[in-house]
Structure formats: structure tokens, C-alpha cells
N, C-alpha and C positions, 0 to 999 in steps of 0.2 A: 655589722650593727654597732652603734657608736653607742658606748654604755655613760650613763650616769653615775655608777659607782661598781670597780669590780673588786672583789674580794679576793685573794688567793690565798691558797689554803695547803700546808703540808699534806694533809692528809682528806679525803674525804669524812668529812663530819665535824673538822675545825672550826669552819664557817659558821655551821648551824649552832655549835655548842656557843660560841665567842661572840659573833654576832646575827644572831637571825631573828632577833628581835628587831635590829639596826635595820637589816634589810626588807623586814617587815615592812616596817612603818617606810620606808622609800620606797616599797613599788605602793603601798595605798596610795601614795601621795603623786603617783602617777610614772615614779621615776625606773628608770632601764637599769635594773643589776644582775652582776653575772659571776659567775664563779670560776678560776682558773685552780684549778687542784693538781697539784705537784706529781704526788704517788698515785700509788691506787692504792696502798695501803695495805701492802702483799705482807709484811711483815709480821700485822696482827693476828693475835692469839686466837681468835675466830676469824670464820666465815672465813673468801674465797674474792680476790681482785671480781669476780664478776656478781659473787653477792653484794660485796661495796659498792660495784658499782648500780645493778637495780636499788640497790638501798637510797644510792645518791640523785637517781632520779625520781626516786618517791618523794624526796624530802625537796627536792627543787618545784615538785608540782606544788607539792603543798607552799609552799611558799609562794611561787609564780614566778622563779626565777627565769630572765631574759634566755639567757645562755648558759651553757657551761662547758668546760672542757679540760679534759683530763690531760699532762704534758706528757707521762709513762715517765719520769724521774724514777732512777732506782731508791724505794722505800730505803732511810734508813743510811742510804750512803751517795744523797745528791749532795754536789758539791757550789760550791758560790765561785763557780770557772767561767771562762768562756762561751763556753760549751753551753752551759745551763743559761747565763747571764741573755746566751743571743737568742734560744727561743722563748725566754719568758718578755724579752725583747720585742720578740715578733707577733707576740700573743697580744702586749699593749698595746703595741701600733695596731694589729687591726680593729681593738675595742675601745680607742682613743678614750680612756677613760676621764671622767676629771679631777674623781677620790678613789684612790687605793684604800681600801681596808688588810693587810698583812699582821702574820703571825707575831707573838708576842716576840720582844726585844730578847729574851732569856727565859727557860720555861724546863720543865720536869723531862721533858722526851726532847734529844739535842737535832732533832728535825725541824721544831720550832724555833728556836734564833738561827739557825741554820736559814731558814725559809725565810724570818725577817731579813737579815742580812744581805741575800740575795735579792730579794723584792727592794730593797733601799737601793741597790748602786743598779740594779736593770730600769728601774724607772729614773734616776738622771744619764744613764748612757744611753735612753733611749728618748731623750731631747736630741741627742748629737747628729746633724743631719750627715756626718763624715762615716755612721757605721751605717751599712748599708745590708737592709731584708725586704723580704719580699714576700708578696700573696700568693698564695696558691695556687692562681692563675699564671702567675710570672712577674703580677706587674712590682715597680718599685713602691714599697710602701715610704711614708712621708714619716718622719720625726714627730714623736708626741712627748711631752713631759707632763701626765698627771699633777695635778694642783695642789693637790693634796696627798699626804701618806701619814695614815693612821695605823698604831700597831694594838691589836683586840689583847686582852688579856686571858690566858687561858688557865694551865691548872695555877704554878705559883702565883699567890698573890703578888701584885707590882701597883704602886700606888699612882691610878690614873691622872693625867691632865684634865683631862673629860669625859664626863658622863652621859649616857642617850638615854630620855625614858622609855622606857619599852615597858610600864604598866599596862596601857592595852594590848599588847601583842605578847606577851611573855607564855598565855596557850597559844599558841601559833608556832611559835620558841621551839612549846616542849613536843608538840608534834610531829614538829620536823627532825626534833631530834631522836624521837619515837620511832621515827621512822629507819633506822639504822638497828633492825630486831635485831640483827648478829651480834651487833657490838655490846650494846646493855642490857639488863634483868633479866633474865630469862628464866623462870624456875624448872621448866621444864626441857630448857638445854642440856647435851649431853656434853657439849662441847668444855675444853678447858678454862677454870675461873681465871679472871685479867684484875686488873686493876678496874678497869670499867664497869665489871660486867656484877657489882655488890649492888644491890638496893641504896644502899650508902648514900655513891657516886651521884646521881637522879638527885639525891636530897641534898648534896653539895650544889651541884651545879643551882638549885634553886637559891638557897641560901646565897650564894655569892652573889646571884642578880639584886635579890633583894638586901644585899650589904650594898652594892653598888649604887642601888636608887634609894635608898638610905640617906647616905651622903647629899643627895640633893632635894632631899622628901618627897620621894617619890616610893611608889610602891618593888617596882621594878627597877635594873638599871644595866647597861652593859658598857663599861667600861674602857680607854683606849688612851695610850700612849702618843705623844707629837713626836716629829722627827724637825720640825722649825716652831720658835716663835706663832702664837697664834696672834691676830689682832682682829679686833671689833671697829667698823667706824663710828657705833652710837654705843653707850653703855646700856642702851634699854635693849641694844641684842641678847645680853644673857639672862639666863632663866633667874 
């Protein structure tokens, strides 16, 4: 399935926190996104790789994501090798995407520029028609170089290139982010307290969107880093 915009994601729930508002508002609008998540997220302080993962498929319905697929990267200690570099490689070529959405540049948990890092040099090695992967089937897959690589902004603040409204979608956001019960609020969890899992957190992540669509007077906003020069051919393209 050839995607319109895929996201990848260190962990399952990065996507939805950074942008699922972003991916929101692209499948209304009719467009194919899909999610490639690194871990499975074995590391965290709750819940269970297989709670993470039903969690990650509640939060994909909700949303109406295309695809998604998990790579089994060891939480915590994948590296920006070979190794990793050739199946997140093989993952692109088959979702020939035309926008990356990737983890932030530098971030609070070193899984995230770790995950940027690697997501930046697998999508230009994987323009290179000399490396050479393959489908499932056998056959040879073709060279793809995404168009675009965007990096979401997650917990440290990083001051964006560009902003997406996501006023209308911003409930859609939180639902999906709701949807990962293990990870946040729970007062009736037995489980151990996280950095996530305070009331607080919920009320951070809100605030940040709306610091983000601030900035452009907007009620909501999710926020994202360039990895090139952006250009417009008309100035009436920007908001």
C-alpha cells in the first residue's frame, strides 16, 4: 500500500502524542497514513509489549490509520546501524511514502533523537538504487526517497519551523491518546507511578498544542522541525 504520509515512531504512542492531530486532519482530507513504530515499548514502567500493543491498535482505529507495523527494535537500546538503517529501509520502500513525519531532532528519553537520526540517513539510503531489499515475497523492491522529512516535537520544547492547525481535531488527538489506558492517569491503577502516568502530563500535552497554535492564532497547533530549506512557489501559500 503506497502511503501518503508515514510517521515513525520510537515508541508506540509518540505518534499520537506529537502528531495525531497532523494525521487527523490527512486521512479527513482523504490521504493514506501509516505508522512504523520502532519498539514495542518493553521498557516502560507500565503495562506489557502486548498491552501496548492492543492499546496501539485502538488508538489507530480511532484515528483510521492506513497501516501500521511494529519493527521489534530493542526498547531503549536500537542503534542507527546497518542493521536497523536496512529494515526501516525496507519498511519505506514498501510504503513509498511522500512525507516522513520522525521523532524529535533531541528530546527528554535518548530513544527519540536516536529514532530521528536514523529515520534522517534511512530515507536518503534508501533513494540509493545500489542498496539492495526485498518484499516478502522475494521480489526486488525499487528505490524510494520521501519528499519530505519532518521531525514532530515531543516532550522538550524545540522551537518549530512549522505549525499544523489541528483546532478541529485536537478531541480526536486526545482520544487517541486515551487510548493507551496503561500509559496515563489512572487513579485506579495498581501499577507503578511514571513520569506519564500524573494528571499533570494530559494537562501538559494540552497546553503545548495550544502554545503551538498560539503562535499562529490558532486554537490548537502541533508543531515540527525541517531537515531542508522549505519553499513556496506563491506567497499566498502560507497561512
Amino acid at each position: 500500500m503506497k502511503l501518503d504520509i508515514l510517521v515513525m515512531a520510537a515508541h508506540p504512542d509518540d505518534a499520537e502524542m506529537s502528531c495525531g492531530g497532523t494525521m487527523a486532519m490527512a486521512i479527513e482530507k482523504g490521504r493514506k497514513v501509516g505508522i512504523v513504530d520502532f519498539t514495542q515499548g518493553e521498557l516502560g514502567t507500565r503495562g506489557t509489549p502486548e498491552i501496548r500493543a492492543s492499546e496501539a491498535k485502538a488508538a489507530s482505529d480511532i484515528l483510521k490509520i492506513s497501516i501500521r507495523e511494529n519493527l521489534g527494535f530493542r526498547d531503549g537500546f536500537f542503534k542507527n546501524d546497518e542493521e536497523h538503517q536496512m529494515k526501516l529501509i525496507t519498511a519505506i520502500r514498501r510504503y513509498q511514502p511522500d512525507i516522513v513525519l520522525a521523532n524529535a531532532i533531541e528530546d527528554r528519553h535518548p530513544d527519540h533523537g536516536k529514532g530521528a537520526a536514523l529515520a534522517v540517513d534511512a530515507c536518503f539510503l534508501s533513494g540509493l538504487r545500489m542498496i539492495k531489499t526485498y518484499h516478502e515475497d522475494g521480489t526486488p523492491q525499487a528505490a524510494w526517497r520521501p519528499k519530505f522529512l519532518y521531525h514532530y516535537i515531543q516532550d522538550r520544547y524545540i522551537k518549530p519551523d512549522l505549525v499544523v492547525d489541528i483546532s478541529q481535531y485536537w478531541d480526536l488527538k486526545e482520544a487517541s491518546i486515551r487510548a493507551y489506558k496503561s500509559q496515563f492517569y489512572d487513579p485506579n491503577s495498581a501499577e507503578p507511578e511514571s513520569y506519564l502516568t500524573s494528571p499533570e502530563f494530559l494537562e501538559f500535552l494540552k497546553a503545548r498544542s495550544q502554545e503551538m497554535g498560539h503562535a499562529i492564532g490558532a486554537r490548537f497547533g502541533e508543531g515540527y522541525t525541517k531537515t531542508k530549506m522549505l519553499g513556496v512557489k506563491d506567497l499566498f501559500d502560507l497561512i
